[in-house]
N, C-alpha and C positions, 0 to 999 in steps of 0.2 A: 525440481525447480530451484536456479537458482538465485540466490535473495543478497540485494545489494546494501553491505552494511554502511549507514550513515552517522555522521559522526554523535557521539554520545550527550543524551542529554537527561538530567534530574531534576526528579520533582520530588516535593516534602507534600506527603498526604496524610488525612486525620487516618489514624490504626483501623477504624472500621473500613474507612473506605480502601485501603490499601488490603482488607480481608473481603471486600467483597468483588474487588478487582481478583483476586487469585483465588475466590473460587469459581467466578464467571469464568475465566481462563481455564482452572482446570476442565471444569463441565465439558466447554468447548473443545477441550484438545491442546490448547495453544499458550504459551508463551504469556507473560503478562505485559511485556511491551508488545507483543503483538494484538492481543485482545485489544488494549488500551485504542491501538491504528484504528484496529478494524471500527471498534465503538467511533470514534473522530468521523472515519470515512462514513459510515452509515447516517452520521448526525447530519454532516455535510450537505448527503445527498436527501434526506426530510427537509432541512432547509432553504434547500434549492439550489444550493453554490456548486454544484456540480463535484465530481472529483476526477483529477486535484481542482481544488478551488481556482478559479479568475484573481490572482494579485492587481487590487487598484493599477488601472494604469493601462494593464496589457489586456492584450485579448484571451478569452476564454479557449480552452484549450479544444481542438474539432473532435466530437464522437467518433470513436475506433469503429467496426466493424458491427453492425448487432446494436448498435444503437448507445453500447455502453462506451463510457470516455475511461480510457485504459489508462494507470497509474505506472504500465512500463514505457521502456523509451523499447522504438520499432527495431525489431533486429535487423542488422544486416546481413546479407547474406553473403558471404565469403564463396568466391570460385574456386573449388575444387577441383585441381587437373587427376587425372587418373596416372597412381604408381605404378600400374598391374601392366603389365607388358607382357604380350603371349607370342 
């Protein structure tokens, strides 16, 4: 899968909490800016906001496939002509 890097961003966290962050991360397998998404997105969607959130203003994003509202943008499908000439 592959994962689209966006631009970089920091935070200053109290030492515990930045130890309880990378051991939740490690537990799970992942990354500690990735834990950090996934906790966001889960919080998101307890709270109701959906994910990605509705930004005031615009409309809320329409549920993907299965009910769930997908965090990728839709692929396109590229025409592939055939090289193979028999």
């Amino acid at each position: 899968m592959k994962t689209v890097k966006n631009a970089p961003t920091a935070f200053r966290f109290d030492t515990t909490v930045k130890t309880a962050l990378a051991l939740l991360a490690d537990k799970e397998g992942r990354s500690m800016a990735n834990m950090l998404e996934w906790l966001i997105r889960k919080q998101c969607e307890r709270e109701g906001l959906g994910w990605p959130p509705a930004i005031e203003g615009t409309a809320a994003p329409a549920p993907a496939r299965g009910g769930k509202v997908s965090a990728k943008p839709a692929r396109k499908r590229a025409a592939v002509a055939s090289t193979n000439k028999n």
